[in-house]
Every structure is written in structure tokens, then in C-alpha cells.
C-alpha positions in Angstrom: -14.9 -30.9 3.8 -16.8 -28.4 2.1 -16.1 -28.1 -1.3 -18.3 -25.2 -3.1 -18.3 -25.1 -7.5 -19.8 -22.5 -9.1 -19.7 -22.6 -12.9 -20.2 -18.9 -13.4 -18.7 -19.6 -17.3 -20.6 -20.8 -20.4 -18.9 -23.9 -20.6 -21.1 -27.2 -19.7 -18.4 -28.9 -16.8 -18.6 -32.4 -15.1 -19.1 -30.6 -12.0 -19.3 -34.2 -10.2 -16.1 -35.2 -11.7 -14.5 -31.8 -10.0 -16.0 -32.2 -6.6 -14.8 -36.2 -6.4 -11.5 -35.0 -7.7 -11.5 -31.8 -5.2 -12.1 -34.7 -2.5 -9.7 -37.3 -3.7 -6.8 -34.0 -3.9 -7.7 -33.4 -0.1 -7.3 -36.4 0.7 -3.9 -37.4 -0.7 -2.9 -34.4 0.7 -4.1 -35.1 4.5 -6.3 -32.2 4.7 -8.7 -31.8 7.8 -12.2 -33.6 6.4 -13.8 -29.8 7.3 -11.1 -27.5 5.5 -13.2 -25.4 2.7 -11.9 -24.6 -0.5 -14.0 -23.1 -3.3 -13.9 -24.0 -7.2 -14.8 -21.5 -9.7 -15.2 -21.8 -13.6 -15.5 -18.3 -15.2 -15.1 -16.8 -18.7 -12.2 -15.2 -20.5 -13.3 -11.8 -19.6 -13.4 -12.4 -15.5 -10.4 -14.5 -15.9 -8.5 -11.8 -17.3 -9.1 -9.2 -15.0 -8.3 -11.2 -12.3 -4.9 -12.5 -14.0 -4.2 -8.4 -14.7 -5.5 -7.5 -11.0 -3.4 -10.5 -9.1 -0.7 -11.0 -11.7 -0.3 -8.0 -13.5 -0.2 -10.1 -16.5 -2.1 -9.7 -19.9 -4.7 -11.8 -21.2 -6.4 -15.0 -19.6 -5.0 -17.9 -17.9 -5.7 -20.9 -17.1 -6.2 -20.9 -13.4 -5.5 -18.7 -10.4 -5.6 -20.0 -7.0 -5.7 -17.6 -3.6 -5.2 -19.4 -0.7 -6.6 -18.1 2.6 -5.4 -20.0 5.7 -2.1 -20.8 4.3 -3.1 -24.9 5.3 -0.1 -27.3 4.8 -0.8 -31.0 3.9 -0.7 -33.0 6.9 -0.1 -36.5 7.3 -1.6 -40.2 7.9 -0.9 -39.3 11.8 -1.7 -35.5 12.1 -4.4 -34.0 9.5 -3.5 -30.3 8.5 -5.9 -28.0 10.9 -9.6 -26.9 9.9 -9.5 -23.6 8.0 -10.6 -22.3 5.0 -8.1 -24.0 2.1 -9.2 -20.9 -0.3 -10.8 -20.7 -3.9 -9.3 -21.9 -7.3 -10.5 -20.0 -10.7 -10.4 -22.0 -14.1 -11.2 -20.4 -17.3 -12.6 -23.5 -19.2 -12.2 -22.1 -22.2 -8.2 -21.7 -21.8 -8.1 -25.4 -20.5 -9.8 -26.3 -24.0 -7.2 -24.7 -26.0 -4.6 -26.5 -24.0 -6.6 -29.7 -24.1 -6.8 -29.8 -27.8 -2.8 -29.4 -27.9 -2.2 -31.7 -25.3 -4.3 -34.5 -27.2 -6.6 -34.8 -24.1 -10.1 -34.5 -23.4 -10.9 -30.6 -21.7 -12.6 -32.1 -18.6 -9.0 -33.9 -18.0 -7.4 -30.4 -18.5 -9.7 -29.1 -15.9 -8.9 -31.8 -13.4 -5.1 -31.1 -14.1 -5.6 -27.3 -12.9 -7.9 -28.2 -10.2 -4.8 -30.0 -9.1 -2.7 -27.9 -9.8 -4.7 -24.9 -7.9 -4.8 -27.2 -4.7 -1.3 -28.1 -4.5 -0.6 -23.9 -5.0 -3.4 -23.6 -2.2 -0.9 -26.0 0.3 1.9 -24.1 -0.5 3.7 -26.0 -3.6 5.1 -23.4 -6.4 7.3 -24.0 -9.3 9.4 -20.9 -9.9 12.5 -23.0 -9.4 13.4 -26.4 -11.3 13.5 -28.0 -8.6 10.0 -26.8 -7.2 8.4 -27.8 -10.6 9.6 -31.2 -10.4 8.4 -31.7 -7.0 5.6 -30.0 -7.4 4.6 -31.7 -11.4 5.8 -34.8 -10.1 3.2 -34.9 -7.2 0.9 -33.7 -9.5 1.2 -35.9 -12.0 1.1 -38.8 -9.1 -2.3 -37.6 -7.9 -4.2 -37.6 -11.1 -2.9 -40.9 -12.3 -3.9 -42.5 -8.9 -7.4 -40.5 -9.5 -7.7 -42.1 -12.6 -7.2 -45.0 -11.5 -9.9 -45.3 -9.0 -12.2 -44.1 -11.4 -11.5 -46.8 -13.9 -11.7 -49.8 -11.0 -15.0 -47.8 -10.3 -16.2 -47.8 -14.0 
């Protein structure tokens, strides 16, 4: 898979720690090994001309995904098809704010929205109750099984 990061912001960001989580997120989801999706880190200023452009919402937020290919997760027998997955856009310093009220470290914040951007990317929303629970549960699933891995590994 190709997974491109560009930290067009000036926040310092684990960029490793985002492409093994990028990874780990396609493959729990059965992606094709060769779909592309693209990670982006920008300031408040980008970010919140995008949000007003996309979402016609004020301000910054914390990430914006715009899938491409409209890819659905595939499964253990059938992979989702190649294609272009599409590119998620984090504002890190949004994700710091909510990091320091959520009692976490901003890196994990981060690896929350990347989630969170590539489950919207495969077509998972949470405008209804049940969505969000379906869709937090998952991710929720992900990362601890992420984290995981990356404490066997440490």
C-alpha cells in the first residue's frame, strides 16, 4: 500500500508511528496491500479553510477525510479492490487541545483521528446512534489491538 505523510504543520509528529498505524488500519480493515491513501498534518489556518470550504463550518477541526474510490473493507477471503483509499487532514494542534482534556498523550490523539479518517474513508459515519456506536466501537477496537502490538513489540 502506499501510504504518503506530509507534515505541512509546525508540529514535530511521530511520522513512523502514523505510517505503522496507517498500515495496521488497512489491514484490519482488509484493504488491497496497493490501495493509496494520503495523511496530511496542517495548521489551524489550512485546516479551517478546508472545514469552511467542505463543511461550511467555522473555525478548525480536528480532521477531515475525502475519500476518492469509495473502497469498502473487504474480508479475510476477498480484499477490497486496488484504488486510491483518499487523503485524511489532521490539524495537530486541535488534537493537542483535545489530548490535554482527554488525559492522553497528543501523538495518541493523532492516531485516534487517523483512525477515525480511515474508517470515514471505508464508508463508516456516525450521524445516527447507532452508526457511532458501530463505528467508535470499531474504532476503539483497532487502536487498542494497535497498542497492543506495539507494547509486545517494545
Amino acid at each position: 500500500m502506499s501510504i504518503e505523510i506530509s507534515n505541512e504543520s509546525e508540529i514535530e509528529v511521530d511520522t513512523n508511528r502514523v505510517l505503522k498505524l496507517a498500515d495496521f488500519v488497512r489491514s484490519e480493515l482488509k484493504l488491497h496491500p496497493m490501495v493509496d491513501v494520503g495523511v496530511i498534518f496542517v495548521d489551524e489556518a489550512p485546516m479551517t479553510e478546508l472545514h469552511i470550504k467542505w463543511m461550511d463550518e467555522p473555525g478548525p477541526t480536528d480532521v477531515l477525510s475525502f475519500p476518492m474510490d469509495e473502497l469498502r473493507p473487504g474480508s479475510d477471503e476477498v480484499p477490497s479492490p486496488e484504488g486510491v483509499l483518499g487523503d485524511i487532514v489532521v490539524c495537530p494542534q486541535v488534537a493537542i487541545a483535545q489530548a490535554k482534556t482527554a488525559g492522553h498523550e497528543p501523538i495518541n490523539e493523532m492516531l485516534l483521528l487517523i483512525t477515525h479518517g480511515m474508517l470515514h474513508l471505508v464508508g463508516f459515519d456516525h450521524a445516527e446512534p447507532e452508526e457511532e456506536a458501530e463505528m467508535f466501537g470499531l474504532q476503539k477496537q483497532i487502536l487498542n489491538k494497535f497498542y497492543d502490538l506495539e507494547s509486545q513489540d517494545a
